[in-house]
C-alpha atoms as an extended CHARMM CRD file, in Angstrom:
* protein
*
        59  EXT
         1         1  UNK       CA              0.0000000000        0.0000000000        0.0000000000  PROA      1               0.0000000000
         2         2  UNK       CA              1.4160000000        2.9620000000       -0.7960000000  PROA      2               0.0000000000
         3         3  UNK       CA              1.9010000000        6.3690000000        1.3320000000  PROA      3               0.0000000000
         4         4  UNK       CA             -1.6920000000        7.9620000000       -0.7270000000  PROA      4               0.0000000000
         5         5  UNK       CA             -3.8170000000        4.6790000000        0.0070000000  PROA      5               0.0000000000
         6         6  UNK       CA             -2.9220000000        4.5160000000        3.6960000000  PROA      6               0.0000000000
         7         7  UNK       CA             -6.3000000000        4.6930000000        6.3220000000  PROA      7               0.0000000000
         8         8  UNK       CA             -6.2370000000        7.2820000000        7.7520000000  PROA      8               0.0000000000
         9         9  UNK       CA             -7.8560000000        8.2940000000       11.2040000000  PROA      9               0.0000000000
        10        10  UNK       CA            -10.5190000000        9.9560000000        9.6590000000  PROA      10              0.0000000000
        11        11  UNK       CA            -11.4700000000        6.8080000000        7.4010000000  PROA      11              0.0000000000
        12        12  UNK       CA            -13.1020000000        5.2050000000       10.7730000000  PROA      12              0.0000000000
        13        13  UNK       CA            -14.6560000000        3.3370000000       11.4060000000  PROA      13              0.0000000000
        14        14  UNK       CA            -14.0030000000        0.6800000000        8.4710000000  PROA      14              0.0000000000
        15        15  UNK       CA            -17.4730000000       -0.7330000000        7.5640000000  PROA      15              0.0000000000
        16        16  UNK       CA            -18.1930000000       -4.4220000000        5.6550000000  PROA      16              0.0000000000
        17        17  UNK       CA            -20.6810000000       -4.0230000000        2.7760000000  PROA      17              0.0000000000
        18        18  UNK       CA            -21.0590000000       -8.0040000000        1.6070000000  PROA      18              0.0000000000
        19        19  UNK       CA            -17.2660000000       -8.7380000000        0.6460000000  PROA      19              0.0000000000
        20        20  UNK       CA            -16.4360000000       -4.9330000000        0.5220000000  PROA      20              0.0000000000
        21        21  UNK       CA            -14.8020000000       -2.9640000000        2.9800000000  PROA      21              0.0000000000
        22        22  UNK       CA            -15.8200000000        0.7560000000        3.2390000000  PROA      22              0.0000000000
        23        23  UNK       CA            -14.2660000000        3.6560000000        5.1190000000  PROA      23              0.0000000000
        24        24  UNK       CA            -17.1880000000        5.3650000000        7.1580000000  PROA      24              0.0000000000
        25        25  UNK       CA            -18.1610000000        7.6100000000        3.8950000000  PROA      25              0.0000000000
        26        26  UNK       CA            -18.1670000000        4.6980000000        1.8750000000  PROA      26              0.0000000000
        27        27  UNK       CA            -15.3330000000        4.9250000000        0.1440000000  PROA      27              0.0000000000
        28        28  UNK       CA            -14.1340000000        1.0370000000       -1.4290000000  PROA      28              0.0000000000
        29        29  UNK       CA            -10.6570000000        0.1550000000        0.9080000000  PROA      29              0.0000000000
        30        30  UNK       CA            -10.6220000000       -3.5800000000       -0.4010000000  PROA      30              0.0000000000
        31        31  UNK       CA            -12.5190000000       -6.1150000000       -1.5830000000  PROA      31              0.0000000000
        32        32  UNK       CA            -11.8670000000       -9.5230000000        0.9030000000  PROA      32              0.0000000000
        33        33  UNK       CA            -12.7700000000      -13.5010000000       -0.2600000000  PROA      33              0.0000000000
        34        34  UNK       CA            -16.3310000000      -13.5270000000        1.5480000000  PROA      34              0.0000000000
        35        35  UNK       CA            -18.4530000000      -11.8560000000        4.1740000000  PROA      35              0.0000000000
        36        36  UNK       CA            -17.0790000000      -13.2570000000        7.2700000000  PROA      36              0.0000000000
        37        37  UNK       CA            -13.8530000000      -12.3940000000        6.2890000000  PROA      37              0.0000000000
        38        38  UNK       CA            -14.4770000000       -8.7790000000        5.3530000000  PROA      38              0.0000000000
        39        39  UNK       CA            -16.6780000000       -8.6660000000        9.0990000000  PROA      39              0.0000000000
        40        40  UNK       CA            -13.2970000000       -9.8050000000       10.7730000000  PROA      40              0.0000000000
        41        41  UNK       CA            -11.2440000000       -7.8610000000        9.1600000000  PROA      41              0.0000000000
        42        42  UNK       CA            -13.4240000000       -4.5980000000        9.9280000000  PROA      42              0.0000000000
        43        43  UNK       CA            -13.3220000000       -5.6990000000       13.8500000000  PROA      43              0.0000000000
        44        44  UNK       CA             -9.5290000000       -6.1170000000       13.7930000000  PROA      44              0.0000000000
        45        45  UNK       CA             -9.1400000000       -2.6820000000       11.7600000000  PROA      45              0.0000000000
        46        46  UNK       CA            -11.5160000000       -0.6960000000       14.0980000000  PROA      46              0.0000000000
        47        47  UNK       CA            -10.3390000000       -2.4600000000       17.2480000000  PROA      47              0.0000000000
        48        48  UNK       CA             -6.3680000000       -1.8330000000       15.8060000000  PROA      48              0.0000000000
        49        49  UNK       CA             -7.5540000000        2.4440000000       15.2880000000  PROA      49              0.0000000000
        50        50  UNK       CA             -9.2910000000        2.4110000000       18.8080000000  PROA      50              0.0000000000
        51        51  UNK       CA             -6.1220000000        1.0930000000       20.4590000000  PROA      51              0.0000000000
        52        52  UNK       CA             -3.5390000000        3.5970000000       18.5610000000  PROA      52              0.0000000000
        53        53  UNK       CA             -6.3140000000        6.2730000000       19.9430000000  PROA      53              0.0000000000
        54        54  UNK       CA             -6.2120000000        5.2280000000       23.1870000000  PROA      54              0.0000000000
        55        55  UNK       CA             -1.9880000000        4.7730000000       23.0140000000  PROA      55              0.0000000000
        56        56  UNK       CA             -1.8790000000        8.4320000000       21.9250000000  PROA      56              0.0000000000
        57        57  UNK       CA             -4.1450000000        9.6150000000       25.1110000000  PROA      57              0.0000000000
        58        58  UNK       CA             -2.4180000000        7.8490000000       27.6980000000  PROA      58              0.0000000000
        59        59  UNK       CA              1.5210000000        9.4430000000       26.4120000000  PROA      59              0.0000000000
């Protein structure tokens, strides 16, 4: 992924549409092999940005 396709904190939370993964505004981030996949990788994205948030209020 390069440096202009990066997440960013404003992309979340990271949605699953079907096999699609959506930022928040619905903008495509990847396309993943079926629903339960995309649902999982959603969880572990969001959960992943909530902990980096809390990291950076508790510096």
């Amino acid at each position: 992924m390069s440096r202009d396709n990066e997440l960013k904190p404003d992309d979340f939370p990271i949605q699953a549409d079907k096999d699609k993964l959506r930022t928040h505004k619905g903008e495509p981030v990847a396309v993943a092999e079926s629903e339960q996949i995309a649902d999982e990788i959603a969880d572990r994205l969001n959960e992943h940005a909530h902990q980096e948030e809390q990291d950076r209020w508790s510096a």
